[in-house]
C-alpha positions, -999 to 999 in steps of 0.1 A, spaced: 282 837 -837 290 872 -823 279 900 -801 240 893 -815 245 858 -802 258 868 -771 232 896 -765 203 871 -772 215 848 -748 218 875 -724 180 883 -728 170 847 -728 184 845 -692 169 879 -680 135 864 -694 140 825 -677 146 846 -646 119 868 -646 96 836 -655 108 816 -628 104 845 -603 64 842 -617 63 808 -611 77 811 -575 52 839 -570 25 817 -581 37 788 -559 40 811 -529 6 827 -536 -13 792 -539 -30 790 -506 -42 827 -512 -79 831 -513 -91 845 -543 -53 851 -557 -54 858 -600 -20 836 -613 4 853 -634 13 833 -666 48 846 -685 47 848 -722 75 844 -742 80 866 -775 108 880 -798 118 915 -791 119 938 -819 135 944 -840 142 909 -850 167 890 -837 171 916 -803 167 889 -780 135 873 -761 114 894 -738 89 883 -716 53 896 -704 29 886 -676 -5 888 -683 -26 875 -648 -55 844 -657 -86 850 -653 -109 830 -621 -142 816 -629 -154 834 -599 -149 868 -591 -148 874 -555 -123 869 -529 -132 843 -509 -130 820 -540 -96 797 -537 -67 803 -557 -64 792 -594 -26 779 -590 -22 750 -605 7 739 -586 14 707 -613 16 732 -639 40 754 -620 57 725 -611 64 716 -648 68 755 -656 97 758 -637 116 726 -652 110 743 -685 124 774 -674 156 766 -657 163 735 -691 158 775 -713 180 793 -692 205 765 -689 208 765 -725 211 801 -731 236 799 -707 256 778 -728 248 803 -758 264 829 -741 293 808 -730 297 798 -766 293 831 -776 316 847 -751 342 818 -763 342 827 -799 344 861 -792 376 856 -774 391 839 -800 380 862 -825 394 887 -808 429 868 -801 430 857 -839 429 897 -849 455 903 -818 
């Protein structure tokens, strides 16, 4: 475990964040008429083994005007955001691994 570790456990957080800041905007958005939800993606940055990235893509409302209610299903959001902060709990403790072995590593060669 090294600086690759560390640096995918950085991105990991970044991404959590960014997908609980959707989920939030979902949530806050609910009672807004005719408002498209966002829905984060997860996926691999390239090259392989960068870290995770993550991409917003809005869903689509069976009807197209404005006066239609929202599409935010606020169960789903609910369960969205306990998925996302359990991920960015545990690449927090990646990177606190990561930062620990680096330490050492770098008090062995010291």
């Amino acid at each position: 475990m090294g600086i690759a570790a560390f640096n995918t456990g950085v991105s990991a957080l970044t991404a959590n964040t960014r997908a609980l800041d959707v989920a939030a905007h979902n949530v806050a958005n609910a009672s807004t008429k005719g408002f498209q939800p966002q829905q984060a993606n997860f996926r691999e940055s390239q090259p392989a083994g960068n870290g995770v990235s993550l991409s917003t893509s809005a869903q689509a409302l069976s009807a197209a005007d404005s006066s239609a209610p929202s599409g935010t299903n606020l169960a789903r959001e609910a369960s969205n955001a306990l998925v996302y902060k359990a991920q960015f709990n545990a690449a927090a403790a990646v990177v606190k691994t990561a930062d620990s072995t680096l330490g050492t590593l770098i008090d062995t060669k010291a």
